[in-house]
PDB file of N, CA, C, O and CB in Angstrom:
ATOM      1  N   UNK A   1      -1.515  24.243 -11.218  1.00  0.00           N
ATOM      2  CA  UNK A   1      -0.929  23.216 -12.037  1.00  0.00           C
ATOM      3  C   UNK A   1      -0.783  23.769 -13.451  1.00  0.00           C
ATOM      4  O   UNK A   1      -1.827  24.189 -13.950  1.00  0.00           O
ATOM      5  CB  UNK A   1      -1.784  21.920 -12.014  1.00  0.00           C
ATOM      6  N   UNK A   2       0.464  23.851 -14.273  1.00  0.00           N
ATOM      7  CA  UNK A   2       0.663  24.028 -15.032  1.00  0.00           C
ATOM      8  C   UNK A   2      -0.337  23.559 -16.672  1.00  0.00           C
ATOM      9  O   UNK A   2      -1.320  22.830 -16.539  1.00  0.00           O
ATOM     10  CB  UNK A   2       1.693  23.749 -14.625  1.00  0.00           C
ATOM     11  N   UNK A   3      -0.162  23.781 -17.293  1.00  0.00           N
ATOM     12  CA  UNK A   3      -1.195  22.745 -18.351  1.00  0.00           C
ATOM     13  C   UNK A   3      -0.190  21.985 -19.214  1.00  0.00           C
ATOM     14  O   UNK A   3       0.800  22.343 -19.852  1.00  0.00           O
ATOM     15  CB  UNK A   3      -2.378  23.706 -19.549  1.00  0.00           C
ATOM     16  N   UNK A   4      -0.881  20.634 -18.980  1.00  0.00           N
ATOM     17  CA  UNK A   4      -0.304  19.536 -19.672  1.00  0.00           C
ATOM     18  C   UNK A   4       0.593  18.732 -18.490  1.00  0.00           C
ATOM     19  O   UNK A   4       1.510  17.935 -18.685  1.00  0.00           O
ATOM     20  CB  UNK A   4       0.619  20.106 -21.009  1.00  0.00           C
ATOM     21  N   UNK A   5       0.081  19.158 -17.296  1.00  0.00           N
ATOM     22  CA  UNK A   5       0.815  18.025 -16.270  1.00  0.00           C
ATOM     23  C   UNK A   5      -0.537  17.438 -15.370  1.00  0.00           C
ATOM     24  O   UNK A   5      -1.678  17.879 -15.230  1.00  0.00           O
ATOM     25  CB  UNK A   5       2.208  18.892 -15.030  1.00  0.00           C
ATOM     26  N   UNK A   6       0.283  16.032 -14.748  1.00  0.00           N
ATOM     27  CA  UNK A   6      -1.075  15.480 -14.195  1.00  0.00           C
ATOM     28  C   UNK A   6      -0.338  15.591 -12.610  1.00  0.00           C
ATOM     29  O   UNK A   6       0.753  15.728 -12.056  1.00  0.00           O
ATOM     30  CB  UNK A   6      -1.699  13.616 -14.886  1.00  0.00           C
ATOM     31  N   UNK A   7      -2.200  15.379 -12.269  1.00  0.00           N
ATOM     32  CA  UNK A   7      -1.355  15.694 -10.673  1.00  0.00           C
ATOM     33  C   UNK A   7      -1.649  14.030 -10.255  1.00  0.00           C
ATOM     34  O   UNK A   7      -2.718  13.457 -10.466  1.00  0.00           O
ATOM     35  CB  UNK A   7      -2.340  17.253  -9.227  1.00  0.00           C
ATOM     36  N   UNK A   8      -0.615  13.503  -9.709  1.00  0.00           N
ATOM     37  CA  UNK A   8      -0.591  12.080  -9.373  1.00  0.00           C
ATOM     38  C   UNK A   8      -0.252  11.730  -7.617  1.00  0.00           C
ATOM     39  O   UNK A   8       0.335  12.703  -7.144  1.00  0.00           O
ATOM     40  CB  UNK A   8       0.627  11.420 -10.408  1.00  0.00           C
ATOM     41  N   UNK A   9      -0.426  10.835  -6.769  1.00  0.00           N
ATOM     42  CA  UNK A   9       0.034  10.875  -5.430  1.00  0.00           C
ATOM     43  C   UNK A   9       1.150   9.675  -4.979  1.00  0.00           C
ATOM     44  O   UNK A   9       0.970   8.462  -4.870  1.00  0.00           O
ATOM     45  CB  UNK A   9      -1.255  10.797  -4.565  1.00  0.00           C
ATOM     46  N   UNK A  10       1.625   9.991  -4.894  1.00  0.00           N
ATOM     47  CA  UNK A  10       2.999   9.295  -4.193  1.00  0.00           C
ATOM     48  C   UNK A  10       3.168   9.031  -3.183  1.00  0.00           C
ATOM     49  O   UNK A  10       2.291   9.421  -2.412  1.00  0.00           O
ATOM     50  CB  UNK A  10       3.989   9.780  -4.198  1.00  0.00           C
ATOM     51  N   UNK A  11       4.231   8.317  -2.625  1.00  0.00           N
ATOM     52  CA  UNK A  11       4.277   7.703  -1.034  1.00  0.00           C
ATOM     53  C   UNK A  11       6.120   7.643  -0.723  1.00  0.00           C
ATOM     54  O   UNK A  11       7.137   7.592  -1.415  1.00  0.00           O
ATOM     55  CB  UNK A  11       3.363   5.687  -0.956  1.00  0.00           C
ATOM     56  N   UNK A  12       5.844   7.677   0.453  1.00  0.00           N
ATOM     57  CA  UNK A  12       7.219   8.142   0.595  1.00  0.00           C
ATOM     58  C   UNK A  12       7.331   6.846   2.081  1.00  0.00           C
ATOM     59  O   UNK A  12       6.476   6.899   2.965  1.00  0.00           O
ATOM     60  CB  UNK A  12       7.430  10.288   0.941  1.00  0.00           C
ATOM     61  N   UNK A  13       8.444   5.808   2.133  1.00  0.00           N
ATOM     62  CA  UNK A  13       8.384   5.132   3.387  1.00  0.00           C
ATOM     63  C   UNK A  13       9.494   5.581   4.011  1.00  0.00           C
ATOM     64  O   UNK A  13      10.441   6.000   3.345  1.00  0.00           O
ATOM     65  CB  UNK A  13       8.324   3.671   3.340  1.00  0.00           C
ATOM     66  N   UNK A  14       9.532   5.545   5.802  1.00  0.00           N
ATOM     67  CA  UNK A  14      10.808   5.826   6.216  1.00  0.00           C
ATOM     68  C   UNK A  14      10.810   5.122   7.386  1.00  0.00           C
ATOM     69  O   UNK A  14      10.203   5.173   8.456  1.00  0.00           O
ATOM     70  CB  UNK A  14      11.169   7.236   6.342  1.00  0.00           C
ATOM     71  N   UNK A  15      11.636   4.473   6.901  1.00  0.00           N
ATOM     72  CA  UNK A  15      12.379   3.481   7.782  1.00  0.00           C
ATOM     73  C   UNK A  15      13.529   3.615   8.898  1.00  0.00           C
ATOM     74  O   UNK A  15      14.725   3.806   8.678  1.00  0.00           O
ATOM     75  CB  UNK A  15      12.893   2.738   6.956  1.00  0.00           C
ATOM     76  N   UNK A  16      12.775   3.443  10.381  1.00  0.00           N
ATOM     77  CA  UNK A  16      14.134   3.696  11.400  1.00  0.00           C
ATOM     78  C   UNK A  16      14.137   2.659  12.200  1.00  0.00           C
ATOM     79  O   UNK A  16      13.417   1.662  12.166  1.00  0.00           O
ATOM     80  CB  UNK A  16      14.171   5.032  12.367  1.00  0.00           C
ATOM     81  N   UNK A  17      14.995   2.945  12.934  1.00  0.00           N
ATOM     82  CA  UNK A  17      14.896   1.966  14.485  1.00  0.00           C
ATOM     83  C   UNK A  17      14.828   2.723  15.575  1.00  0.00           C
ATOM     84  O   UNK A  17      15.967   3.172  15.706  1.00  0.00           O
ATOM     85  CB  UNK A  17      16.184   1.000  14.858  1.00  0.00           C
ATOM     86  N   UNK A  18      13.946   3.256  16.706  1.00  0.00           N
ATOM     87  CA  UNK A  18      14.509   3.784  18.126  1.00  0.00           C
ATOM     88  C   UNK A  18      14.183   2.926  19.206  1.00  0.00           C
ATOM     89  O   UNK A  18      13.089   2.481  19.553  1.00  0.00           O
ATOM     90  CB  UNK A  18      13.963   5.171  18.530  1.00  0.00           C
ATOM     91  N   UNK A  19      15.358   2.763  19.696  1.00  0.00           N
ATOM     92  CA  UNK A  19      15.579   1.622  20.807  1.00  0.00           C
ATOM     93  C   UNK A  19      14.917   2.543  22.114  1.00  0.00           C
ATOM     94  O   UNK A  19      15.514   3.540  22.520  1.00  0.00           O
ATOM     95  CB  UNK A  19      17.529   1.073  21.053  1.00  0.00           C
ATOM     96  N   UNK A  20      13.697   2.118  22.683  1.00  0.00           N
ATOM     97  CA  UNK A  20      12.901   2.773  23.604  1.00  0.00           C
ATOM     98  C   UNK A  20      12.231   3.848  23.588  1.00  0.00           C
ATOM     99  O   UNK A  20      12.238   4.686  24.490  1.00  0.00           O
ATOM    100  CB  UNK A  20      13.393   2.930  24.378  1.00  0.00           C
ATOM    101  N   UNK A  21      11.548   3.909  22.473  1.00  0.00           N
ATOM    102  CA  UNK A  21      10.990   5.045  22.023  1.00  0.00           C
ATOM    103  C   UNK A  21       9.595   4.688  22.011  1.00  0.00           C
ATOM    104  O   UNK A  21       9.046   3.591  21.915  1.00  0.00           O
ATOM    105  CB  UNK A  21      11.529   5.523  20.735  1.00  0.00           C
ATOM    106  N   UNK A  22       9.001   6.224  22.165  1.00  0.00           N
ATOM    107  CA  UNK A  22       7.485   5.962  22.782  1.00  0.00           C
ATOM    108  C   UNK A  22       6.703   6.666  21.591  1.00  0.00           C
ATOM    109  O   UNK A  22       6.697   7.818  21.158  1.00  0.00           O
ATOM    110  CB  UNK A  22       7.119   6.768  24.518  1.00  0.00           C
ATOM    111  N   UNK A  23       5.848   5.139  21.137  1.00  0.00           N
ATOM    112  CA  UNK A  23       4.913   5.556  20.307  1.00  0.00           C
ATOM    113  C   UNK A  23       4.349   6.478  19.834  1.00  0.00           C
ATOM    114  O   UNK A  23       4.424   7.034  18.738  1.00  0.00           O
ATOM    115  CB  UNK A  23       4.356   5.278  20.457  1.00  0.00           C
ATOM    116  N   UNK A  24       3.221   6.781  21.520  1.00  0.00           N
ATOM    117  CA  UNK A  24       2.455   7.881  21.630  1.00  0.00           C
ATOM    118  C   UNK A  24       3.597   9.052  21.124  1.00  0.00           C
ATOM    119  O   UNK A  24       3.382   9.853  20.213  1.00  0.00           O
ATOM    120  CB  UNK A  24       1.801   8.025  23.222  1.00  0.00           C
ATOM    121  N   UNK A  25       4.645   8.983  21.786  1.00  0.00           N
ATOM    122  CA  UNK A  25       5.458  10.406  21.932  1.00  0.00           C
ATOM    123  C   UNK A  25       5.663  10.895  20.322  1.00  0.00           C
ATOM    124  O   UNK A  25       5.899  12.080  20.087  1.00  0.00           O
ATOM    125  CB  UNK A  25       7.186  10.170  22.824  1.00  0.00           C
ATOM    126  N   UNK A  26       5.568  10.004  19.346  1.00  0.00           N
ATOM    127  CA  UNK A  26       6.548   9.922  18.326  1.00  0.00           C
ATOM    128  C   UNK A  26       5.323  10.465  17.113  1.00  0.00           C
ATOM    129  O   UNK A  26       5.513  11.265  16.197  1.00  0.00           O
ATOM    130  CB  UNK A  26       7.386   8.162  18.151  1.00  0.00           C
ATOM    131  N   UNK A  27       3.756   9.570  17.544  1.00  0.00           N
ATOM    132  CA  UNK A  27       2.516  10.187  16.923  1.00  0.00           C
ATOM    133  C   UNK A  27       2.380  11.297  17.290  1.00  0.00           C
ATOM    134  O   UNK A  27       1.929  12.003  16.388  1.00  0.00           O
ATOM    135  CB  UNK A  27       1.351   9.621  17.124  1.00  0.00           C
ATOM    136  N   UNK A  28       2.667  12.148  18.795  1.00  0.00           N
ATOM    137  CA  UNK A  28       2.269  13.759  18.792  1.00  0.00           C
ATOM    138  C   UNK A  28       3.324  14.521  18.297  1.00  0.00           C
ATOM    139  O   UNK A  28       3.411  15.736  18.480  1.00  0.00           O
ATOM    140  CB  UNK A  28       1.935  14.378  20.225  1.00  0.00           C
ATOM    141  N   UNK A  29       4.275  13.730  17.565  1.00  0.00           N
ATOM    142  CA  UNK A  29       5.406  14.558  17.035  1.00  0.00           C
ATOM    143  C   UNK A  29       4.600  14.881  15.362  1.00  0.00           C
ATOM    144  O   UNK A  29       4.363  16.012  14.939  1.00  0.00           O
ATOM    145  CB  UNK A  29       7.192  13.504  17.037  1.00  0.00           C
ATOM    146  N   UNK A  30       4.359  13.871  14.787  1.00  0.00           N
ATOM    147  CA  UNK A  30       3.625  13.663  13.921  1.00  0.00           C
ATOM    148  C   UNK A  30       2.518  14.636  13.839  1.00  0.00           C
ATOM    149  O   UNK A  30       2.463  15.334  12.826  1.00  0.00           O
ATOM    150  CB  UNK A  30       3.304  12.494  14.023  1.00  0.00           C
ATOM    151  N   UNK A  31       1.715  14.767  14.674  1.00  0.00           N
ATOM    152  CA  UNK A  31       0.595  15.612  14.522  1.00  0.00           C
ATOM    153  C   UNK A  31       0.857  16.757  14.491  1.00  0.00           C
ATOM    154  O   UNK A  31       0.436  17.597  13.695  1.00  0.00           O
ATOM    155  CB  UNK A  31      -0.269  15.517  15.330  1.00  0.00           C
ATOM    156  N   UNK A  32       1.890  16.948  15.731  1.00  0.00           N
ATOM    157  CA  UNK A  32       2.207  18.349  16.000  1.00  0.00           C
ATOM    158  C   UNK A  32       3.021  18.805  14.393  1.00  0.00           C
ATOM    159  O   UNK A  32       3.471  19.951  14.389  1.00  0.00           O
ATOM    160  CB  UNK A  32       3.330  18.475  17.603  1.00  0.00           C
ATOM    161  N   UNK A  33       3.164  18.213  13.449  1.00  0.00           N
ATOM    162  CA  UNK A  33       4.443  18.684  12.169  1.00  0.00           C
ATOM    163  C   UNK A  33       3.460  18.496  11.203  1.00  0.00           C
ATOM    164  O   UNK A  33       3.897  18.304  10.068  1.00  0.00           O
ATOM    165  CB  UNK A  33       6.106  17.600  11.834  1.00  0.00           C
ATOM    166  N   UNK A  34       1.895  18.500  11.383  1.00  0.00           N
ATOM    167  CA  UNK A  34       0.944  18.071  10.315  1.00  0.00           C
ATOM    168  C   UNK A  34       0.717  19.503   9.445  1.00  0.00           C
ATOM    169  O   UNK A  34       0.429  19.388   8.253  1.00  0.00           O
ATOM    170  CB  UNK A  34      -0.583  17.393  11.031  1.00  0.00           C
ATOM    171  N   UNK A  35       0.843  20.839  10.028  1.00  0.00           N
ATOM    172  CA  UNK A  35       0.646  21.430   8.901  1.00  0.00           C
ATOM    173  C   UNK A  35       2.127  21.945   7.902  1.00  0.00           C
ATOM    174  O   UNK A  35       2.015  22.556   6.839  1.00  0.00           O
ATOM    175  CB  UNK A  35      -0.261  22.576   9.370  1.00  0.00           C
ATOM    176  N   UNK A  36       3.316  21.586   8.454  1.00  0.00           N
ATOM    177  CA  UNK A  36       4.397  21.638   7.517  1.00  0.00           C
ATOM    178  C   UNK A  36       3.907  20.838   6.265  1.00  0.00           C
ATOM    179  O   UNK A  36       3.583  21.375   5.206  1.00  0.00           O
ATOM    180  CB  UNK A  36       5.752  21.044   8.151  1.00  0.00           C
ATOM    181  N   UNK A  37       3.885  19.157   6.567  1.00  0.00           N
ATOM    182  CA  UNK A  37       3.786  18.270   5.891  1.00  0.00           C
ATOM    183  C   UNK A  37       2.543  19.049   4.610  1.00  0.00           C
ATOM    184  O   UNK A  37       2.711  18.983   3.392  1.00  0.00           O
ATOM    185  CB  UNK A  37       3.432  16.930   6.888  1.00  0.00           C
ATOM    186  N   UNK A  38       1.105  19.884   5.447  1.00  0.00           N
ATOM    187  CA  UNK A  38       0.072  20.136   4.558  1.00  0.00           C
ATOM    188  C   UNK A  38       0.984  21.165   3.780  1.00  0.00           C
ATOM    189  O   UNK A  38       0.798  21.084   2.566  1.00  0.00           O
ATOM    190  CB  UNK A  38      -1.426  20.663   5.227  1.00  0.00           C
ATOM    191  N   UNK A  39       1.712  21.901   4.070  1.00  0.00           N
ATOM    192  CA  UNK A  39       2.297  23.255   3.063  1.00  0.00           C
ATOM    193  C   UNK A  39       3.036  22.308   1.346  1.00  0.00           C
ATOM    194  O   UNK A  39       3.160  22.712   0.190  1.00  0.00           O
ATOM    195  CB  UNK A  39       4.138  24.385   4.325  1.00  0.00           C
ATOM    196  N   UNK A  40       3.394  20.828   2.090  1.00  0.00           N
ATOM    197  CA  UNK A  40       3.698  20.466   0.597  1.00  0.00           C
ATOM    198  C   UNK A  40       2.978  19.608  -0.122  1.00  0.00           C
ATOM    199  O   UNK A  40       3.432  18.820  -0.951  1.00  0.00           O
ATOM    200  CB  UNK A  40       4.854  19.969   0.443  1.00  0.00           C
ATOM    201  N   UNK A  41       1.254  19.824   0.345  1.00  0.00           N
ATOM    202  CA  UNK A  41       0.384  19.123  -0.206  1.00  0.00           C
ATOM    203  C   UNK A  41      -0.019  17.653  -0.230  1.00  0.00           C
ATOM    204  O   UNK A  41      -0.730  17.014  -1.004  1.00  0.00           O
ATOM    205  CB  UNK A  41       0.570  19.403  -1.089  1.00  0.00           C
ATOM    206  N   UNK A  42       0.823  17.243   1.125  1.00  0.00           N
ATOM    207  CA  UNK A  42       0.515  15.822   1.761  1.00  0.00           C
ATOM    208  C   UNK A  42      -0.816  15.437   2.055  1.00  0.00           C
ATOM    209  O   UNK A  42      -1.389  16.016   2.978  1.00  0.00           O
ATOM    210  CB  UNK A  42       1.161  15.662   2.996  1.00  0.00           C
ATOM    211  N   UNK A  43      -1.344  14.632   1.476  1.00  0.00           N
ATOM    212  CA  UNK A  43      -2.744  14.053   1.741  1.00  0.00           C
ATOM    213  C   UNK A  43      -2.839  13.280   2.760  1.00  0.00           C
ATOM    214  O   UNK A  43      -3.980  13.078   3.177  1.00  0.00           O
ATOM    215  CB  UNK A  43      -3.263  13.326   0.742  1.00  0.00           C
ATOM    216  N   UNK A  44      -1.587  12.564   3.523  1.00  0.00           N
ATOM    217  CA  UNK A  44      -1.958  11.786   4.914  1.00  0.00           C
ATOM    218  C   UNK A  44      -0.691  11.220   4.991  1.00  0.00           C
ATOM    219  O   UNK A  44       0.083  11.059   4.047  1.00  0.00           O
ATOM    220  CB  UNK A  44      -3.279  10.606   4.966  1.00  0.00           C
ATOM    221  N   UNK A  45      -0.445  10.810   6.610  1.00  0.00           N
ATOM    222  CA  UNK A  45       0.832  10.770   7.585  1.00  0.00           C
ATOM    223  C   UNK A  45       0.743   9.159   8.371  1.00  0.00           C
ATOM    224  O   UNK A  45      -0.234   9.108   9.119  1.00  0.00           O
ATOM    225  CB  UNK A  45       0.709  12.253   8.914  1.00  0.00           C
ATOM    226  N   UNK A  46       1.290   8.293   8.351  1.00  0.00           N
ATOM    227  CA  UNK A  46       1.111   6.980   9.180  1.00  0.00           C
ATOM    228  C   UNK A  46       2.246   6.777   9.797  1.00  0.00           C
ATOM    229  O   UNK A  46       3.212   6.720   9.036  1.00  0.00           O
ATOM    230  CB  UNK A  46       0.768   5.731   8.428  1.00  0.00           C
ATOM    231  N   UNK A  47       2.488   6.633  11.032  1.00  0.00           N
ATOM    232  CA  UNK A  47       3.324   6.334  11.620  1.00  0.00           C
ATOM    233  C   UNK A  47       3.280   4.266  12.068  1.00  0.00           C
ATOM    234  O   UNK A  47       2.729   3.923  13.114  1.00  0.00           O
ATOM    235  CB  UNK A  47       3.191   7.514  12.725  1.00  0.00           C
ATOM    236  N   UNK A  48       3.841   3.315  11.237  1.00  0.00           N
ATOM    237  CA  UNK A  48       3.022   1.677  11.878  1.00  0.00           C
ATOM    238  C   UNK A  48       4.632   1.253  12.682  1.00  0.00           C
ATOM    239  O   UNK A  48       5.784   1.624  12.455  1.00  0.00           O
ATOM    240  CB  UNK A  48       2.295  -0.011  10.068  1.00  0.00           C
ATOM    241  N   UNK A  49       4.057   0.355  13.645  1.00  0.00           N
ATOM    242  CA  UNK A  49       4.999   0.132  14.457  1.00  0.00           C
ATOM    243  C   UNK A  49       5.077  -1.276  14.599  1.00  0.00           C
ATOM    244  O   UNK A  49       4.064  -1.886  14.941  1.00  0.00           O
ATOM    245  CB  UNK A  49       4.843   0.808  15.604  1.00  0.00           C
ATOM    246  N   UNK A  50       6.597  -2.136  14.290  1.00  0.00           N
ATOM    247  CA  UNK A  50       6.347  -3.257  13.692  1.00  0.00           C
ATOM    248  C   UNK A  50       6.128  -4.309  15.139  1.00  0.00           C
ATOM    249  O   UNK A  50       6.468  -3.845  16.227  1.00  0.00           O
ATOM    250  CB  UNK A  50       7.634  -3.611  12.560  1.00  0.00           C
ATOM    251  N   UNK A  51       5.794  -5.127  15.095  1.00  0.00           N
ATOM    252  CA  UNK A  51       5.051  -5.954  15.919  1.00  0.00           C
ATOM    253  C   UNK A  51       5.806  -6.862  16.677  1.00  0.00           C
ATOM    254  O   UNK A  51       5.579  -7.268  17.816  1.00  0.00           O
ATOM    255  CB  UNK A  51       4.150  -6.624  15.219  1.00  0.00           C
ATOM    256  N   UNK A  52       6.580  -7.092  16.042  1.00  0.00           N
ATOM    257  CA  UNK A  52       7.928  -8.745  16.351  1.00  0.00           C
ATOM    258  C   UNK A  52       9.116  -7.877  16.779  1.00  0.00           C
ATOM    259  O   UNK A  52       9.984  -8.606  17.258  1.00  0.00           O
ATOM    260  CB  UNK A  52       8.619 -10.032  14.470  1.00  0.00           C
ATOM    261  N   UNK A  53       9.521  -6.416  16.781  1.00  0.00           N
ATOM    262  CA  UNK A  53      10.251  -5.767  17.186  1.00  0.00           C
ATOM    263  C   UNK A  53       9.949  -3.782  17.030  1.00  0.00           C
ATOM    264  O   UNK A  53      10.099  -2.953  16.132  1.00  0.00           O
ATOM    265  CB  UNK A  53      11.358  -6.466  16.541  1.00  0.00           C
ATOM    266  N   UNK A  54       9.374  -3.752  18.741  1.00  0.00           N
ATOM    267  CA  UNK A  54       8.752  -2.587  19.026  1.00  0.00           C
ATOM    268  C   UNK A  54       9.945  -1.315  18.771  1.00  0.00           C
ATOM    269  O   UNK A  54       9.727  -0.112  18.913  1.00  0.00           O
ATOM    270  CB  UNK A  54       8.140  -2.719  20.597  1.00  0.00           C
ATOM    271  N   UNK A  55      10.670  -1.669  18.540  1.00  0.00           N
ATOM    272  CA  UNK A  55      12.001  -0.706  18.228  1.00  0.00           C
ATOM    273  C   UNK A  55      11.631  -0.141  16.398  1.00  0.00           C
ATOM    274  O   UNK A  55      11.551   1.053  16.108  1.00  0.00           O
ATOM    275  CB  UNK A  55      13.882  -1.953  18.394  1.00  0.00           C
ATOM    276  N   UNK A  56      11.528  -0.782  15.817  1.00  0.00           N
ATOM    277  CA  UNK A  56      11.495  -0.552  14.451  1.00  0.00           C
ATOM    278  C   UNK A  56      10.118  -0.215  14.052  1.00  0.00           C
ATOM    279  O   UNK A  56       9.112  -0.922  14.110  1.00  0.00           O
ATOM    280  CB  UNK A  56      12.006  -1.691  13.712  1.00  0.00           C
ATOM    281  N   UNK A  57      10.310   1.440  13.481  1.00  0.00           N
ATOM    282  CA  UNK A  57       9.451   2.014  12.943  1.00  0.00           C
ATOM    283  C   UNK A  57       9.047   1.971  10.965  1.00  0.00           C
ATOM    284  O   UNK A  57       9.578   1.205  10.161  1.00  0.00           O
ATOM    285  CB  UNK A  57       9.858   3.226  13.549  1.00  0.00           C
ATOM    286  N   UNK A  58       8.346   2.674  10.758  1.00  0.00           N
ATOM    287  CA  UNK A  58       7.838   2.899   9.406  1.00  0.00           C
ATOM    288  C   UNK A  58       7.416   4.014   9.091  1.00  0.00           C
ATOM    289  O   UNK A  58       6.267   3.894   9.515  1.00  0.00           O
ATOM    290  CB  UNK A  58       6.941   2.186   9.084  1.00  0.00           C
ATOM    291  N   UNK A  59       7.477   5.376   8.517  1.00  0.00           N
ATOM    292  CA  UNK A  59       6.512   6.681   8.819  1.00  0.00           C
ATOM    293  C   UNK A  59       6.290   6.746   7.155  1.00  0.00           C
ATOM    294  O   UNK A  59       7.292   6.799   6.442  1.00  0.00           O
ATOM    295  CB  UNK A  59       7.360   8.361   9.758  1.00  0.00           C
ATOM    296  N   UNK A  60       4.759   6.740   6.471  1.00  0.00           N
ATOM    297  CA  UNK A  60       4.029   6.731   5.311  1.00  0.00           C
ATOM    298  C   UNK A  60       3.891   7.628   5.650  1.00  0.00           C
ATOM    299  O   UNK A  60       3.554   7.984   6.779  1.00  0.00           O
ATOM    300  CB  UNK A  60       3.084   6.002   4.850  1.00  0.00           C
ATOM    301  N   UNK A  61       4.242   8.547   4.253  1.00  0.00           N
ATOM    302  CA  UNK A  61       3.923   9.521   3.852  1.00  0.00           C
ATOM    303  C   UNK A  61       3.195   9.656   2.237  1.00  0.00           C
ATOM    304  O   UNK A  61       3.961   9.527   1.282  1.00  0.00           O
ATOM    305  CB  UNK A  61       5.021  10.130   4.110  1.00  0.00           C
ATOM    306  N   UNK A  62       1.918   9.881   2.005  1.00  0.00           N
ATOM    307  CA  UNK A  62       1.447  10.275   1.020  1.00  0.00           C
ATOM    308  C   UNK A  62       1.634  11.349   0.284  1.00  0.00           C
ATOM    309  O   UNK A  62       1.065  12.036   1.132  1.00  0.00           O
ATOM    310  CB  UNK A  62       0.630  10.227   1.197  1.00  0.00           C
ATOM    311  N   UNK A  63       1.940  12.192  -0.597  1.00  0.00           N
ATOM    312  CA  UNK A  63       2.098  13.666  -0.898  1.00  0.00           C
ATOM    313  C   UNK A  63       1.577  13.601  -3.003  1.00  0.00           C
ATOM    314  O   UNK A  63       1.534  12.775  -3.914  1.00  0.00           O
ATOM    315  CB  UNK A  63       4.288  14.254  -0.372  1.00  0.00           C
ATOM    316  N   UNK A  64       1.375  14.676  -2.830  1.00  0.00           N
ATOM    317  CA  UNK A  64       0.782  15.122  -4.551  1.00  0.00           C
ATOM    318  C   UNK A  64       2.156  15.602  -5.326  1.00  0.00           C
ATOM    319  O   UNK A  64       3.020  16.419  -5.006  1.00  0.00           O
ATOM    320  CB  UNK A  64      -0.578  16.761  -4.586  1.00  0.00           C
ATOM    321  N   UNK A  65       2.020  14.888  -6.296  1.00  0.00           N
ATOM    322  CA  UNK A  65       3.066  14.874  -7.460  1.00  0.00           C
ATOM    323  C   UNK A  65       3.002  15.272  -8.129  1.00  0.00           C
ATOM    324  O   UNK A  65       1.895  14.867  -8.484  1.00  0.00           O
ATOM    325  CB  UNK A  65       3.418  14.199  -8.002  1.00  0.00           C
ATOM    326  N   UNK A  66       3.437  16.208  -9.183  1.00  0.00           N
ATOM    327  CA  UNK A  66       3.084  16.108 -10.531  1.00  0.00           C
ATOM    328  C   UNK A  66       3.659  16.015 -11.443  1.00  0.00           C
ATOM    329  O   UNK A  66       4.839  16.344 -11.316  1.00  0.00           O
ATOM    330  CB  UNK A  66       2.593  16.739 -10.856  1.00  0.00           C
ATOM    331  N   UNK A  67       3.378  15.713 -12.338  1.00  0.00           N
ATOM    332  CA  UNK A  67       4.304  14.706 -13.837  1.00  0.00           C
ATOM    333  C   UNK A  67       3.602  15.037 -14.867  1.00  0.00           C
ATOM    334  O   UNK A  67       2.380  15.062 -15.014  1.00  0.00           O
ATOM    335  CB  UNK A  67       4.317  12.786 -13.897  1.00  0.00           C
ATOM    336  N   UNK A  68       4.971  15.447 -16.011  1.00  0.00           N
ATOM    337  CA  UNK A  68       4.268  16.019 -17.153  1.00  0.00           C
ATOM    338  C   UNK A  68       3.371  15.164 -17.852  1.00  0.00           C
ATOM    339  O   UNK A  68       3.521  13.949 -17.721  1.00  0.00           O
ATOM    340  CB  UNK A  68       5.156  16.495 -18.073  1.00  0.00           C
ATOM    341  N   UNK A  69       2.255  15.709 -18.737  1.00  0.00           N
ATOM    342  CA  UNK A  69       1.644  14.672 -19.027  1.00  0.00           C
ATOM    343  C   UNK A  69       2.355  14.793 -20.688  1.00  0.00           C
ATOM    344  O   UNK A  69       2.688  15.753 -21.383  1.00  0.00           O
ATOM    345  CB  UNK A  69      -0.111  14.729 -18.681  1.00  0.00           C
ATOM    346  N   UNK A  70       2.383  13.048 -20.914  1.00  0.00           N
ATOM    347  CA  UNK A  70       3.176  12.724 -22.777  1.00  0.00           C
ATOM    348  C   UNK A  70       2.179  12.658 -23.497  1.00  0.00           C
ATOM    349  O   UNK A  70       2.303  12.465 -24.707  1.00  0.00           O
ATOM    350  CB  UNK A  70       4.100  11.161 -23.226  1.00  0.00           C
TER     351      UNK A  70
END
């Protein structure tokens, strides 16, 4: 980290729809892509799956930021 920047964490949401798509299948996709995600300093991965319509996803992504400090 440079000096005079802060390191801060951010979130990233992503929003889809897959019409018959399998959870499980979609979390070992997730796991299996966990150390890309670590190369850009992602602190953690959520895949939530909405309840009232099993089609529509959410994938949280946490990752480290940094911003100059004023």
């Amino acid at each position: 980290m440079a000096a005079g920047e802060t390191k801060v964490i951010r979130t990233l949401h992503l929003k889809f729809t897959l019409p018959g798509g399998d959870p499980a299948q979609l979390s070992a996709m997730i796991k299996a892509s966990k150390p890309f995600y670590e190369f850009f300093g992602t602190t953690r991965v959520h895949l939530l799956q909405n309840v009232d319509d099993p089609s529509r996803f959410i994938q949280v992504i946490d990752y480290e930021g940094r911003t100059p400090k004023l």
